[in-house]
C-alpha positions in Angstrom: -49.9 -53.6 8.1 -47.2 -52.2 10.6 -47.6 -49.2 12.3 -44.0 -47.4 13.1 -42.5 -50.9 13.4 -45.5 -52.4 15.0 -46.9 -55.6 13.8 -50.6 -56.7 13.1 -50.4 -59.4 16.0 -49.1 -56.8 18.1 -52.0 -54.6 17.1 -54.8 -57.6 17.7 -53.3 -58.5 21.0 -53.0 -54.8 22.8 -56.4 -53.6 21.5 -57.8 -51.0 23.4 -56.5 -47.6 25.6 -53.1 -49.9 26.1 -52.7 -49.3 22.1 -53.5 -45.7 22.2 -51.3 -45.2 24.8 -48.3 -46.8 22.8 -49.3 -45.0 19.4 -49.3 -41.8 22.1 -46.1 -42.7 23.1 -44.4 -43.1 19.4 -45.9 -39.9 18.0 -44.8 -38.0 20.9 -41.2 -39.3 20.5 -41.5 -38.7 16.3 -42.3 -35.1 17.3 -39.6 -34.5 19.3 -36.7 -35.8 17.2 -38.3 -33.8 13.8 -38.6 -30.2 16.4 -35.4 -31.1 17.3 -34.0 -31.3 13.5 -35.9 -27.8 12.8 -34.4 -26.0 9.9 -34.7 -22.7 8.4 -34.3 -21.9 4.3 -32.2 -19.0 3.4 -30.0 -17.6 0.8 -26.4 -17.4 1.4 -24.8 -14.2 1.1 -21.6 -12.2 1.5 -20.6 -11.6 5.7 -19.2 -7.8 4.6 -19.0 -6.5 1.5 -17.6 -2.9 0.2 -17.0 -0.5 -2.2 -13.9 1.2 -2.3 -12.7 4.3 -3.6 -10.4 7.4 -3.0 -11.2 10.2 -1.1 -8.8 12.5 -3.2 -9.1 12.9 -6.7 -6.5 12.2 -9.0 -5.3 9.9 -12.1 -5.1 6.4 -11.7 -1.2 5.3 -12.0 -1.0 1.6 -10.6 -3.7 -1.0 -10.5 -2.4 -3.9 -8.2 -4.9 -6.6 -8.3 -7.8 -7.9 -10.8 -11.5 -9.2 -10.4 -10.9 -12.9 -8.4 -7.8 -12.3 -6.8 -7.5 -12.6 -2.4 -6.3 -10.1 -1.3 -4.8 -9.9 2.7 -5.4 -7.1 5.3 -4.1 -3.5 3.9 -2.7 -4.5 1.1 -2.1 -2.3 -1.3 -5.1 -2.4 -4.4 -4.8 0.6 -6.4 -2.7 3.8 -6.5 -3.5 7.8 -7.5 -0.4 9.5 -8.7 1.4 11.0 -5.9 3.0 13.8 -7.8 1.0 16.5 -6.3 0.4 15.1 -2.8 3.9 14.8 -2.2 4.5 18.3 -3.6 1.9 19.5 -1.4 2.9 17.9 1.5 6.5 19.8 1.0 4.7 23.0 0.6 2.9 22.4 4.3 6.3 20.8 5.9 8.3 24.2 4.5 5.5 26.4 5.9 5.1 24.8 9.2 9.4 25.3 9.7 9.0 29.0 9.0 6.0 29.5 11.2 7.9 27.5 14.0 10.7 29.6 13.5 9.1 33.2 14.1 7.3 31.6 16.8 10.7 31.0 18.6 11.6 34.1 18.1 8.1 35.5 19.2 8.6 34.1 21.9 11.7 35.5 22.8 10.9 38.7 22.3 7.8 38.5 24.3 10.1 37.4 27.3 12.6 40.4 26.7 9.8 42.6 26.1 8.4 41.3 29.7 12.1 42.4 31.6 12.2 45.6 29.8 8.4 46.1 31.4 9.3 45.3 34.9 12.8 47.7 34.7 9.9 50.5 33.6 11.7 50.8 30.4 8.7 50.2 28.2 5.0 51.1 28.4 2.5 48.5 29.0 1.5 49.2 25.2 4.6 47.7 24.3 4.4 44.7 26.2 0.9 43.8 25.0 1.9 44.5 21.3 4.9 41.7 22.2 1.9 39.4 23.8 0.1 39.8 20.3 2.8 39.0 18.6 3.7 35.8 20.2 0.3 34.5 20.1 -0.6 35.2 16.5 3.0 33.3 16.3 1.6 30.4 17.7 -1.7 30.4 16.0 0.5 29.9 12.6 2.3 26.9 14.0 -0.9 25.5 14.6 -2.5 26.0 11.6 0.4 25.0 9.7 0.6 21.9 11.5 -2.9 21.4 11.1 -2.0 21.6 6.7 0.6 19.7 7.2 -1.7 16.9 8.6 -3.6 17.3 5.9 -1.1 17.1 3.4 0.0 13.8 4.7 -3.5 12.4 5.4 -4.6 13.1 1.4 -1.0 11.5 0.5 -1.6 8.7 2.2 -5.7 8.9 0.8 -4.5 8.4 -2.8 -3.5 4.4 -2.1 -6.1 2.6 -2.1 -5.9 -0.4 0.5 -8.1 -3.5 1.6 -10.3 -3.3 4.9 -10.2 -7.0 5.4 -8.8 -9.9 4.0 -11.0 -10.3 0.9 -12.0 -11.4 -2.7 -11.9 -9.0 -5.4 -15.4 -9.0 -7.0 -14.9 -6.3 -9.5 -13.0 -3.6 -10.8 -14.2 -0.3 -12.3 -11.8 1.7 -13.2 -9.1 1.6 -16.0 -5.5 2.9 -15.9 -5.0 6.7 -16.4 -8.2 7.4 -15.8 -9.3 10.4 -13.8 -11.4 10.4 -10.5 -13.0 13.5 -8.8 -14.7 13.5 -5.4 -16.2 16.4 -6.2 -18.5 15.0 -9.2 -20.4 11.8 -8.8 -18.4 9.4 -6.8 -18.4 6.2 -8.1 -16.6 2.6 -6.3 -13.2 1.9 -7.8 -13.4 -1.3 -6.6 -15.8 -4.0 -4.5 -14.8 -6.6 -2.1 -15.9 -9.1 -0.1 -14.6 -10.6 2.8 -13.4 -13.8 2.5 -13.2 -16.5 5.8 -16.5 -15.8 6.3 -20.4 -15.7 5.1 -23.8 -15.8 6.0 -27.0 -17.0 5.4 -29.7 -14.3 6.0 -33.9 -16.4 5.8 -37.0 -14.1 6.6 -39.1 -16.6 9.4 -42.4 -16.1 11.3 -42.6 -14.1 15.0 -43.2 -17.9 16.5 -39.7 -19.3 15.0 -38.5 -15.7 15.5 -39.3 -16.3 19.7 -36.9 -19.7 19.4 -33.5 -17.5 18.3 -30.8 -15.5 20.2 -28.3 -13.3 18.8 -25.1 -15.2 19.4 -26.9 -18.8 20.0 -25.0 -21.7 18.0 -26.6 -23.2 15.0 -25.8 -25.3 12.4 -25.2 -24.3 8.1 -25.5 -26.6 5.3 -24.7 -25.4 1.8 -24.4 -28.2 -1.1 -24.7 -31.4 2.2 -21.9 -29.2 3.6 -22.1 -28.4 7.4 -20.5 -25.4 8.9 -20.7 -24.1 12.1 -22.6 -21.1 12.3 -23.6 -18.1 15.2 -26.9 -16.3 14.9 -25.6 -12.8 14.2 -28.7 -10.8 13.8 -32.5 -11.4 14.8 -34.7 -8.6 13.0 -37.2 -7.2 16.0 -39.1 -5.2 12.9 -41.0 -6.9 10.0 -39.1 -7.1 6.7 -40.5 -4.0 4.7 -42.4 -6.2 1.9 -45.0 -7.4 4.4 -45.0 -4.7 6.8 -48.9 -4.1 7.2 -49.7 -8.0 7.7 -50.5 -9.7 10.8 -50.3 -12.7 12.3 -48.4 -15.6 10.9 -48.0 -13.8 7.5 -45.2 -11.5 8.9 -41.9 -12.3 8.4 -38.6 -11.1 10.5 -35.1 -11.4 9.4 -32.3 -13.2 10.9 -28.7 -13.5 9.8 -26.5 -16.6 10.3 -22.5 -16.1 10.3 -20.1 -19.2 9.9 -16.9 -19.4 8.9 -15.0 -21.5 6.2 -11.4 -21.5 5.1 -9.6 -17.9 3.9 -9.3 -19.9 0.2 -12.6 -21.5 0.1 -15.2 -19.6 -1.9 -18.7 -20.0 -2.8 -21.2 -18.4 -4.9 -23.7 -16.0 -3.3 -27.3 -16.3 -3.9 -27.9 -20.2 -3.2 -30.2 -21.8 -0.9 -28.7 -23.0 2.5 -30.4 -24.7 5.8 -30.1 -23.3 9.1 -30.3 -26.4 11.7 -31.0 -25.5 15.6 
């Protein structure tokens, strides 16, 4: 029989504590190399994903992309038609011109309105009427640069554009089709960032105490190995087993690695965390 690569003879010639010692030794060293190798099982998932939508209503006029395509950083995904955006947006622009204009010559009034005062040619009524004046002038500028803000900012609301660079996942909406923000709002599109995933695994308080956010682990999906950076480390048991003690509870933590921007793989598969 051999024990860990020790022979019989070897065995009948070190009887005693000197063989304990050296079958001490060995299964010390065996423990050390597996609780070095520890892994954790977890599920691979999406690093960000999103659904998108408009926050103006309108009709749908371009659709840009379809479910599977990568898309970059702000690139365009899906259009509104901008018929009435851009008319509103003149409607604020020809409104804030007008207001700017009687405010200049509010203003100027207000100043001759002031020399007339300190001649004693006018009451102090007067003046203050030409005070009121110029500062309900001003308010108008203001609030008609405030719609014209608007104007532009729900303009610009009615393309649709990607947050990251990402994969389309799905589309759901169809061409000519009407949106409202103020009836049930539902995504337009979902994405999901591409470049980068994680693998999320629900482990006991004693592995839990062996983790830092930010430490550097090791990923293996399909006897792949990515490098990986522990992103999040739950403090709070995962809400299935809140109520049980001991080694029965279970604390999440979130592993991000990164892979090529074209590389792609399928959510919902088991991967190894190695640290």
């Amino acid at each position: 029989m051999v024990y860990y690569g020790i022979s019989k003879s070897f065995v009948s010639q070190n009887s005693g504590s000197s063989f304990i010692i050296c079958m001490l030794v060995i299964f010390t060293a065996g423990f050390s190399i597996a609780a070095s190798a520890a892994s954790i099982e977890g599920t691979l998932d999406w690093n960000r994903r999103v659904e998108l939508t408009t926050t103006v209503s309108g009709k749908v006029k371009q659709i840009l992309v379809s479910p599977g395509a990568l898309v970059i950083s702000k690139q365009v995904l899906l259009k509104l038609d901008s018929t009435i955006f851009k008319a509103r947006l003149m409607l604020a622009k020809a409104a804030h011109s007008k207001a700017a204009h009687v405010y200049k010559e509010a203003k100027k009034e207000k100043q001759r309105q002031k020399e007339l005062f300190d001649r004693t040619v006018i009451s102090t009524h007067d003046l203050e009427l030409s005070k009121i004046a110029h500062t309900k002038a001003l308010a108008n500028v203001k609030q008609a640069q405030a719609n014209m803000l608007l104007a532009e900012y729900k303009k610009s609301e009615s393309v649709l554009r990607a947050p990251f660079d990402a994969v389309v996942l799905s589309l759901q909406v169809e061409l000519g089709s009407v949106v409202s923000t103020r009836l049930n709002v539902k995504p337009m599109l979902v994405l999901a960032e591409r470049g980068k995933m994680k693998v999320t695994a629900n482990i006991s308080l004693k592995m839990l105490g062996k983790l830092t956010v930010g430490q550097t682990v090791k990923v293996v999906v399909n006897s792949k190995e990515y490098a990986g950076v522990i992103s999040e480390r739950g403090l709070e048991p995962e809400p299935a087993v809140i109520g049980q003690t001991g080694d029965k509870q279970r604390y999440r933590v979130s592993v991000v690695f990164k892979l090529s921007n074209d590389q792609l793989l399928a959510v919902g598969q088991t991967a190894f965390i190695h640290y």
